[in-house]
C-alpha positions as CSV (number, residue, x, y, z in Angstrom):
1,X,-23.9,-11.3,-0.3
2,X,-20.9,-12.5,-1.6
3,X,-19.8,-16.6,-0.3
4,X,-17.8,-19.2,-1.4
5,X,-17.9,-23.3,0.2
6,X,-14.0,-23.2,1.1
7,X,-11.6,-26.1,2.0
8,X,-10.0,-26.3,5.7
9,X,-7.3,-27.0,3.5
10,X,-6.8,-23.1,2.5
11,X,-7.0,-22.1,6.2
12,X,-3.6,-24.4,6.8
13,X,-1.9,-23.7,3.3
14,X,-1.8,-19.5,4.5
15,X,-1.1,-19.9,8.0
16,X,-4.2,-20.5,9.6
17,X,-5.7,-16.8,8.4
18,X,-9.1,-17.0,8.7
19,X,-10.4,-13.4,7.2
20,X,-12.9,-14.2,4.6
21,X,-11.7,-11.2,3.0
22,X,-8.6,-13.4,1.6
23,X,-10.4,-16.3,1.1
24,X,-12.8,-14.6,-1.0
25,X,-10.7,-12.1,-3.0
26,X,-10.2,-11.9,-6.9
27,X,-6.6,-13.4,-5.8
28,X,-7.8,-16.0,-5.3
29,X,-9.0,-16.7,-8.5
30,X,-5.8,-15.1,-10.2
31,X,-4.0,-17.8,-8.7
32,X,-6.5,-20.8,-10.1
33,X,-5.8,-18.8,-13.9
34,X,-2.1,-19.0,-13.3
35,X,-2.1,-22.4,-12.1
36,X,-3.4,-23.5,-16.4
37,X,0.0,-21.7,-17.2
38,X,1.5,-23.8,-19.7
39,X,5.2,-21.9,-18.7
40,X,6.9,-22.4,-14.9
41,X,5.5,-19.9,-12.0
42,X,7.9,-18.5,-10.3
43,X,8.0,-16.6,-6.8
44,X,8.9,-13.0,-6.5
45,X,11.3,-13.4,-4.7
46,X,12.6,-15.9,-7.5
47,X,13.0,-12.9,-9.7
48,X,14.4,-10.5,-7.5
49,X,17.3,-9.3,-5.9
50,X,15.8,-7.8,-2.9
51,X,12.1,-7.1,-1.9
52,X,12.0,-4.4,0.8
53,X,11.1,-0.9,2.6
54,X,13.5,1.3,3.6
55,X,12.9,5.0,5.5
56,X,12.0,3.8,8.8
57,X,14.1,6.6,10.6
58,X,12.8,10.1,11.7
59,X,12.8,12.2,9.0
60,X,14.4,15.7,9.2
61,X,13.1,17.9,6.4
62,X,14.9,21.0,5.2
63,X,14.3,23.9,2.8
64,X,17.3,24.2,0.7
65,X,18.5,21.5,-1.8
66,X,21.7,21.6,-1.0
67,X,21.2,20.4,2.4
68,X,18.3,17.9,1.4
69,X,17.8,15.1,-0.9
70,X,13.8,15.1,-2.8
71,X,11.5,12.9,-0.5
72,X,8.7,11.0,-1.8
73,X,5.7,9.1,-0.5
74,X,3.4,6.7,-1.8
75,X,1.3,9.0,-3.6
76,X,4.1,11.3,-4.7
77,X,5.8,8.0,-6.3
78,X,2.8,8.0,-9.0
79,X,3.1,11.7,-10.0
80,X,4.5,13.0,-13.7
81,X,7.1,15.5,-12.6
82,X,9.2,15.4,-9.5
83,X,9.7,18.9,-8.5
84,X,7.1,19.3,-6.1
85,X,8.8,16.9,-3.6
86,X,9.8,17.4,-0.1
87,X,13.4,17.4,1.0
88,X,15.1,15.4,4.0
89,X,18.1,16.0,5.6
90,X,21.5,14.5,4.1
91,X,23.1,14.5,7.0
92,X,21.1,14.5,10.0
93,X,18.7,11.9,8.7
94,X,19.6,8.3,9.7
95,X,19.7,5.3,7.5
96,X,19.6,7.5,4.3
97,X,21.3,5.5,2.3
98,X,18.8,2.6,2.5
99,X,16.0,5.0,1.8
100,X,17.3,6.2,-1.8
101,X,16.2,4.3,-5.1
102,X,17.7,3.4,-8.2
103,X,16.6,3.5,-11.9
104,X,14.8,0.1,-13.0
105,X,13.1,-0.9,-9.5
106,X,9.3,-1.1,-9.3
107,X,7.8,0.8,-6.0
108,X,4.5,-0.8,-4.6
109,X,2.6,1.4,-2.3
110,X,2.3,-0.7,1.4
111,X,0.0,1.2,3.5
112,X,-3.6,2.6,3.2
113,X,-3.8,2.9,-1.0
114,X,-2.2,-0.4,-1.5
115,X,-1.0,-2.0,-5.0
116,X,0.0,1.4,-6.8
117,X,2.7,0.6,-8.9
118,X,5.7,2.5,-10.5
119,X,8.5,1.5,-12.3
120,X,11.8,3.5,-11.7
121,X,13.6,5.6,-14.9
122,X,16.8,7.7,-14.3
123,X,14.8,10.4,-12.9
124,X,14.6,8.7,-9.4
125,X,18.5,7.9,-9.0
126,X,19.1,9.3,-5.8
127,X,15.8,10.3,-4.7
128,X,14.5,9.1,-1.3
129,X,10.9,7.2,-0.6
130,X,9.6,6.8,2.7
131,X,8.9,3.0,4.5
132,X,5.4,3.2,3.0
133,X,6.5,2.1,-0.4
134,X,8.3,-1.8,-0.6
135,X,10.9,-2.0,-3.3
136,X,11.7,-4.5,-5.4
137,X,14.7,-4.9,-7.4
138,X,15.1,-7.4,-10.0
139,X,17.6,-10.2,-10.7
140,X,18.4,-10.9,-14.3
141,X,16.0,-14.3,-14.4
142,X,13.5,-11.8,-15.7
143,X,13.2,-8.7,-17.4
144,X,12.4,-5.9,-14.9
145,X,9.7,-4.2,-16.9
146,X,7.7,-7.8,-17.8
147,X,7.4,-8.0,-13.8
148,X,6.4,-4.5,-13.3
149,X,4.0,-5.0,-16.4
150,X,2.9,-8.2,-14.4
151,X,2.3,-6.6,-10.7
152,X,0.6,-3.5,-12.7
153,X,-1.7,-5.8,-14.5
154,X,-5.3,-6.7,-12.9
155,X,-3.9,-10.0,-12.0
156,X,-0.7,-8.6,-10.5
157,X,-3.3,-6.4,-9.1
158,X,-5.7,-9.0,-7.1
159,X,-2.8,-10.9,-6.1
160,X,-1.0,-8.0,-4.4
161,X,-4.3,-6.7,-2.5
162,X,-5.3,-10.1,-1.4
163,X,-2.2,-10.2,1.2
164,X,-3.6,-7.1,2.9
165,X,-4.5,-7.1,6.5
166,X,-5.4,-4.4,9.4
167,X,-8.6,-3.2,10.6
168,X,-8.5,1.0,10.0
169,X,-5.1,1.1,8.1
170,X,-4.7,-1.8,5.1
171,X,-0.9,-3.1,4.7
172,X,0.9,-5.4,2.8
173,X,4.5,-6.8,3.6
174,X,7.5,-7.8,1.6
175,X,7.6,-11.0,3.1
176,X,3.7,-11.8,1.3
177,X,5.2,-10.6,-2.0
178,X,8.1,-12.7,-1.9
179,X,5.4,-15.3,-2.3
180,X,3.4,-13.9,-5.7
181,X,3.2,-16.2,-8.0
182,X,4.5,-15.2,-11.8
183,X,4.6,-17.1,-14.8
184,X,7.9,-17.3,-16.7
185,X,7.0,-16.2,-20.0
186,X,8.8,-16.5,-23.0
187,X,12.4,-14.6,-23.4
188,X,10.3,-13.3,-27.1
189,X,7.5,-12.2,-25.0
190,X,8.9,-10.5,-22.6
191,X,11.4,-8.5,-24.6
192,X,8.3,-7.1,-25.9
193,X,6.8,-6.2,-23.0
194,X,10.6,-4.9,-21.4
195,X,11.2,-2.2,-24.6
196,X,7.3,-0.6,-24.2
197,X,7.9,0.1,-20.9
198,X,11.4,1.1,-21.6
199,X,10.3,3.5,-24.7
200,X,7.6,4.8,-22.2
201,X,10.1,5.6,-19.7
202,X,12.4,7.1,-22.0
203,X,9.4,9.2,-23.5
204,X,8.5,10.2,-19.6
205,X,12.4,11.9,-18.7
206,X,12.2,13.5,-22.3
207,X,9.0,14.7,-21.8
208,X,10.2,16.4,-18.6
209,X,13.3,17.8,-19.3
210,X,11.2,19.1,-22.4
211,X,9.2,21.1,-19.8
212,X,11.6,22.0,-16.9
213,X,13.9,23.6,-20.2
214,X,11.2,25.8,-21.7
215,X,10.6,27.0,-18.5
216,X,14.2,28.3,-17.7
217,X,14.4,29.4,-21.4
218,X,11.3,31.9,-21.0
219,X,13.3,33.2,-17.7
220,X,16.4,33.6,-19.4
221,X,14.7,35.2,-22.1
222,X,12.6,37.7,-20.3
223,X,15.7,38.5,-18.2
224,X,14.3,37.3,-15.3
225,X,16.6,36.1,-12.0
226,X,15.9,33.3,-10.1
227,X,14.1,33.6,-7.0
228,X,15.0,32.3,-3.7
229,X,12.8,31.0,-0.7
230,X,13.6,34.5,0.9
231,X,11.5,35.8,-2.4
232,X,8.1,34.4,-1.1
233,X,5.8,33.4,1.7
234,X,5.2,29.8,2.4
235,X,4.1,27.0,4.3
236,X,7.1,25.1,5.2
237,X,10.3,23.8,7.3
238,X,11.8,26.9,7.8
239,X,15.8,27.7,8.0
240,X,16.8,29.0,10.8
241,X,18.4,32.0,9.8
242,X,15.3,32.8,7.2
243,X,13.9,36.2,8.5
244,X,10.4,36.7,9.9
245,X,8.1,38.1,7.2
246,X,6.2,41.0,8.2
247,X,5.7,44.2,7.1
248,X,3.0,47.5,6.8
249,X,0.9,48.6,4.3
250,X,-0.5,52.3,4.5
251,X,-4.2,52.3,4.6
252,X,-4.5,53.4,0.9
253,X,-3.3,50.5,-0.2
254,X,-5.8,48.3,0.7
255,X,-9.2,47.8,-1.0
256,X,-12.5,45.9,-0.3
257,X,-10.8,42.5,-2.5
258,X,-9.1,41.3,0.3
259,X,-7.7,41.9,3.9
260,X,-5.3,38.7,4.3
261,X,-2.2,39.9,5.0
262,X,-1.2,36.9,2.3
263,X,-2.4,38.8,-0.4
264,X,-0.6,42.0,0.3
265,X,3.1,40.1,0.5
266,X,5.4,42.8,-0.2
267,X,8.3,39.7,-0.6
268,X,5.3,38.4,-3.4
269,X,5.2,41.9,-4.9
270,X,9.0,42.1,-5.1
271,X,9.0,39.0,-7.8
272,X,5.8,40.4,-9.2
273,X,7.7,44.0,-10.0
274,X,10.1,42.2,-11.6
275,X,7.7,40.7,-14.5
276,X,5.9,44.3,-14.7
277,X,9.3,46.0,-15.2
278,X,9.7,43.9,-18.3
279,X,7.3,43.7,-21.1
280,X,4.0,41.8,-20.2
281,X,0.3,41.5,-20.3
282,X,-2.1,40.5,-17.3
283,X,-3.5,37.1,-17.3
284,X,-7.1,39.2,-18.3
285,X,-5.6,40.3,-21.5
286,X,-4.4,37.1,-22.3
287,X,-8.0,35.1,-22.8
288,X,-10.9,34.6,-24.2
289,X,-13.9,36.9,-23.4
290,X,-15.3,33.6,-21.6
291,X,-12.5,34.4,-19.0
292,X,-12.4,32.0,-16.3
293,X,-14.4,29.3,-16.0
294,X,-15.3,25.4,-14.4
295,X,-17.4,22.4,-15.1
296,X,-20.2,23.2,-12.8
297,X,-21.6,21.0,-10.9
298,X,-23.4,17.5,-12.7
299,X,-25.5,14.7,-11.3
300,X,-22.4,11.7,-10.7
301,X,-23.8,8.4,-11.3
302,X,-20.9,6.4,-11.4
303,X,-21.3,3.7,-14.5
304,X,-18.5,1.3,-15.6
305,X,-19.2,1.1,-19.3
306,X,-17.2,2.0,-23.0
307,X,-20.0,4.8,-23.1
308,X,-19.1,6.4,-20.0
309,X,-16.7,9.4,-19.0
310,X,-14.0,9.9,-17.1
311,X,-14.1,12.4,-14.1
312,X,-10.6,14.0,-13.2
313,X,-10.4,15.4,-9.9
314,X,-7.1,17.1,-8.4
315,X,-6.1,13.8,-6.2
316,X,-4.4,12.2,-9.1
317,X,-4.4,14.4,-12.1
318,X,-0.8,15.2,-11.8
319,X,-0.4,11.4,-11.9
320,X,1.5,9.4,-15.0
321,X,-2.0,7.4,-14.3
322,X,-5.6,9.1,-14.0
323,X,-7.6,6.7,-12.2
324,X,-10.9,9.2,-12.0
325,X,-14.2,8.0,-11.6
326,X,-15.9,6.7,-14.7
327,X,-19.7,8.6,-14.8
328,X,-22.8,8.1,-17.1
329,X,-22.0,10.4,-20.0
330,X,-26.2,11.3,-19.9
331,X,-25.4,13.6,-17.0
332,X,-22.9,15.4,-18.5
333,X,-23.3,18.5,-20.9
334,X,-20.9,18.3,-23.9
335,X,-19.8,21.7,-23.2
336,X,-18.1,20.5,-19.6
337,X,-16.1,18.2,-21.6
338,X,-12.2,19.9,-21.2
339,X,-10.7,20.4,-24.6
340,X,-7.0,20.2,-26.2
341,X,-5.2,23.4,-25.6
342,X,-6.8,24.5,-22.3
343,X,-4.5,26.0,-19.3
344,X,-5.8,24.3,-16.1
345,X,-5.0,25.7,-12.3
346,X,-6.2,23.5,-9.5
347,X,-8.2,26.1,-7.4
348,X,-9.6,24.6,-3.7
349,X,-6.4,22.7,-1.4
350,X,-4.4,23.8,1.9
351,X,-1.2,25.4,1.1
352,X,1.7,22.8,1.6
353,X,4.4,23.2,-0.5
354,X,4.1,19.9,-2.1
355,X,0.3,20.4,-2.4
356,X,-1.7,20.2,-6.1
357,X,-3.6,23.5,-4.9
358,X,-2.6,26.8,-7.5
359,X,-0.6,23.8,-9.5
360,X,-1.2,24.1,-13.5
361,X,-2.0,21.9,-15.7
362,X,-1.9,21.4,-19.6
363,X,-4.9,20.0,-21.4
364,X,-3.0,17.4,-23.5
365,X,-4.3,14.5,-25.6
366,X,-5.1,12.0,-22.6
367,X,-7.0,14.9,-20.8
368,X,-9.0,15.7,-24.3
369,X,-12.7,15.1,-23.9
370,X,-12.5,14.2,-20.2
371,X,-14.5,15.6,-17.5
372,X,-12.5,18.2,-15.5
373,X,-14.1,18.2,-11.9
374,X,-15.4,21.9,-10.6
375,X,-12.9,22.6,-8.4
376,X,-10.1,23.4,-11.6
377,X,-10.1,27.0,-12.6
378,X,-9.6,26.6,-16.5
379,X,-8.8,29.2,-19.2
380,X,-8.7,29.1,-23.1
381,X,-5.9,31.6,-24.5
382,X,-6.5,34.2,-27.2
383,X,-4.9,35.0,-30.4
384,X,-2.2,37.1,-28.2
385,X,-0.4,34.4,-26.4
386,X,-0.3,30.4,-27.6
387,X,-1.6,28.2,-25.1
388,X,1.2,25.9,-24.4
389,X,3.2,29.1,-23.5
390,X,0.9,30.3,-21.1
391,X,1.1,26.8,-19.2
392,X,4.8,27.2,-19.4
393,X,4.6,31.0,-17.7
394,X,2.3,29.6,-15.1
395,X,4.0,26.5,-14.3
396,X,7.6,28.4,-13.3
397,X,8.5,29.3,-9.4
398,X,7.3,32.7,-10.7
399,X,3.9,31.6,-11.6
400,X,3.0,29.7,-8.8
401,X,4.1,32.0,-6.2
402,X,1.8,34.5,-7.7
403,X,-0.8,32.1,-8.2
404,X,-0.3,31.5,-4.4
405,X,-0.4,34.7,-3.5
406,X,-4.2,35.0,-4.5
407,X,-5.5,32.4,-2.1
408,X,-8.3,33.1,0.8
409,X,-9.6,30.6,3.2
410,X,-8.8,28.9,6.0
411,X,-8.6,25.6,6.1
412,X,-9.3,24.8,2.3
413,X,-8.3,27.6,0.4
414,X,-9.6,29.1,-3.2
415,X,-7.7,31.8,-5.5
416,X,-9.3,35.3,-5.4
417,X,-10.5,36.0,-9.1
418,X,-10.4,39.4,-9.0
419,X,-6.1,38.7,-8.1
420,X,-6.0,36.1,-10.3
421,X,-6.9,37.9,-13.8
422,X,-4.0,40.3,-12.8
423,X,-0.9,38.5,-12.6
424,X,1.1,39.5,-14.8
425,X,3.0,37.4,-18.0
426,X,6.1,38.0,-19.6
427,X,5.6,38.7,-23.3
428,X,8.5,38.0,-25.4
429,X,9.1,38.4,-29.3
430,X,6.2,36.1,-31.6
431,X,9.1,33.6,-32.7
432,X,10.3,32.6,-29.0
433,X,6.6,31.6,-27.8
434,X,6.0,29.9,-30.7
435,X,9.1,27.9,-30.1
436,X,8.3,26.9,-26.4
437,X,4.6,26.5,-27.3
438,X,6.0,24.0,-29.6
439,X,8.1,22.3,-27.7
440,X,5.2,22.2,-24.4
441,X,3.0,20.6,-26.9
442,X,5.5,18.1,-27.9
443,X,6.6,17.2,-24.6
444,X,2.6,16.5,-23.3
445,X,2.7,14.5,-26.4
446,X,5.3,12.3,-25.3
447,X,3.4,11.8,-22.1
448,X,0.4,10.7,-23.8
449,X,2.3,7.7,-26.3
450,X,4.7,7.1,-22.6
451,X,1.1,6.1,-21.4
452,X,-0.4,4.3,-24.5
453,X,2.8,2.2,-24.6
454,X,3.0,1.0,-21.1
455,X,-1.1,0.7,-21.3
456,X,-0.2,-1.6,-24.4
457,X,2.1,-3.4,-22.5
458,X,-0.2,-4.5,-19.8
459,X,-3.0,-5.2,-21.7
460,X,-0.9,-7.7,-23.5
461,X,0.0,-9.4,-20.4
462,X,-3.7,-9.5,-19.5
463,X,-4.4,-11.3,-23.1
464,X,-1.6,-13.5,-22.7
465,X,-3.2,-15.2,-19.6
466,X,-6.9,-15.1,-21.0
467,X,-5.8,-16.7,-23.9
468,X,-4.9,-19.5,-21.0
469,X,-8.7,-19.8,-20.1
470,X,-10.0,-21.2,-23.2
């Protein structure tokens, strides 16, 4: 049982709050460590500009992003690549103005995960975030990526979390962050701190305009058109004037691998007959005589300690951050471990369009050695086709709508292998994959040293105020 002798002091100095979960919180202690600073503590709201949440209006989502700004909430704020967003209204949403963000704000999620932290690059200019993400922008008294080092550090951390109140759902308001407490390093410091998480950003945008480009180049190159939402089935806000998808099948056509009408899409099979009528291979041909495969299952003994693993699971493996679960390695065969150069697809989810389900991922050096969890489908390419291609193939509109269309279940659905191993894959002359192989590779790169440098930069904040302790 955790219990501390407390002051009636305390109970006055916050309001009269008398939740021991406050009183008793690692914020607690934060603020004791901050209070040996040997530099002035400042407020948050000292520091910033503004400290708010914007987004509280209904929301009227569309389909076609020229009616529709991208729309994030407080998970989709922490992922790598913003194209699986949803998309609100510009016109017939209300207060939209106050809902979009700007380049150089840090977003703290509010509500149910709270303390997540993300710091703005050009990439979010003009993008909207819902009222369950607080935003604060900075003033010029310090640099904006020393206080989003700060609030991302354990201390930020503790300090943020201990404000938290409500019974089933946790909040936080921008009223309790005004109050945080942050020490006014030196200008030398914290120019230090500002250009790692500014080189990290910069190495984040590259990274996915890197990616988003080698995808349109393999299009253009196998002289393939884009598709439209009238090209495929999904889950969705619909346009009005969208038609309803049906159509027949003759009897022939169908086989004992499926009977969901999903699977049969005849909208699907256009885009598909579009690959097949260039030059391709099926996704079969394409790897190793291992074919597909998964992690298993393992015994999961969770274990904080330098010897443990980390498990990845699909919740957050799309995220600039990988929280995972950190497991004793004993359980764990060797062979489970994922490996450099592997071609992930996340295979159990529901079908929402900004859903991780049939989403693929790259095996790059922050993934190396990790434990995958069971649900991923994972793939290791042969000598026919470089793997960072085959990530590029899969990760285009074409790719995942034909990933998509191999799905069965009801409420949380899987990818039929049997469909799988025949989509088909655009096959283009040696030089031209090698090229965006290359450049995949590189661009996963640049996600891995974004994440070592703003990992570098919070550690050193961390230091900085142990050093205090001694």
């Amino acid at each position: 049982m955790k219990y501390i002798i407390g002051n009636v002091q305390w109970i006055h100095d916050k309001g009269s709050r008398m939740d021991s979960s406050y009183h008793l919180s690692e914020g607690r202690v934060t603020r004791k460590k901050l209070e040996l600073s040997p530099y002035d503590v400042l407020c948050l709201n000292d520091i910033s500009e503004r400290i708010f949440y914007g987004g509280r209006s209904k929301r009227v989502y569309v389909s076609n992003s020229n009616y529709g700004l991208p729309f994030m909430g407080s998970s989709d704020m922490l992922k790598q690549q913003h194209d699986t967003f949803k998309l609100i209204s510009k016109t017939r949403t209300k207060n939209i103005a106050d809902s979009k963000l700007k380049k150089d704000w840090i977003l703290i999620s509010r509500s149910g995960t709270i303390g997540n932290t993300n710091y703005t690059t050009s990439e979010f200019e003009g993008k909207t975030a819902s009222e369950h993400i607080i935003r604060v922008v900075p003033n010029d008294k310090m640099k904006s990526g020393f206080i989003y080092a700060f609030l991302s550090s354990k201390y930020g951390y503790a300090l943020m979390t201990q404000g938290t109140f409500g019974a089933v759902i946790r909040h936080i308001e921008p009223e309790y962050l005004e109050t945080l407490p942050i020490p006014n390093f030196p200008n030398s410091f914290q120019n230090k701190i500002q250009e790692l998480i500014s080189k990290a950003s910069e190495l984040r945008v590259e990274a996915n305009k890197m990616i988003q480009s080698s995808r349109e180049l393999l299009k253009e190159k196998a002289g393939l058109k884009p598709i439209s939402i009238d090209d495929y089935e999904y889950f969705g806000t619909y346009p009005k004037d969208r038609k309803i998808s049906f159509f027949t099948r003759n009897i022939n056509e169908l086989n004992s691998t499926s009977l969901n009408a999903f699977n049969y899409s005849k909208r699907v099979e256009g885009i598909e007959k579009r690959v097949r009528d260039i030059k391709h291979m099926e996704l079969s041909q394409c790897i190793d005589t291992k074919g597909f495969f998964n992690s298993g299952s393992f015994r999961r003994l969770e274990l904080e300690s330098p010897k443990s693993v980390k498990l990845i699971n699909q919740s957050d493996i799309l995220n600039i951050k990988k929280q995972g679960k950190m497991l004793a390695r004993a359980f764990v065969k060797t062979n489970k471990l994922a490996q450099y150069g592997e071609v992930l697809i996340a295979g159990v989810g529901t079908l929402g369009e900004s859903e991780t389900f049939c989403r693929t991922i790259f095996v790059n050096e922050e993934l190396d050695g990790q434990l995958i969890a069971g649900e991923f489908i994972r793939m290791v390419t042969n000598t026919k086709i470089p793997s960072g291609y085959l990530y590029c193939w899969l990760s285009t509109d074409y790719g995942f709508r034909m990933i998509r269309k191999t799905q069965a279940g009801t409420k949380l659905c899987r990818p039929i292998p049997d469909l799988l191993k025949k989509i088909p894959v655009p096959i283009l002359d040696e030089k031209a994959m090698v090229d965006i192989d290359r450049v995949i590779k590189e661009a996963h790169t640049k996600m891995f040293i974004s994440l070592k440098k703003e990992n570098e930069a919070i550690d050193l904040v961390e230091k900085e105020i142990e050093s205090w302790q001694k």
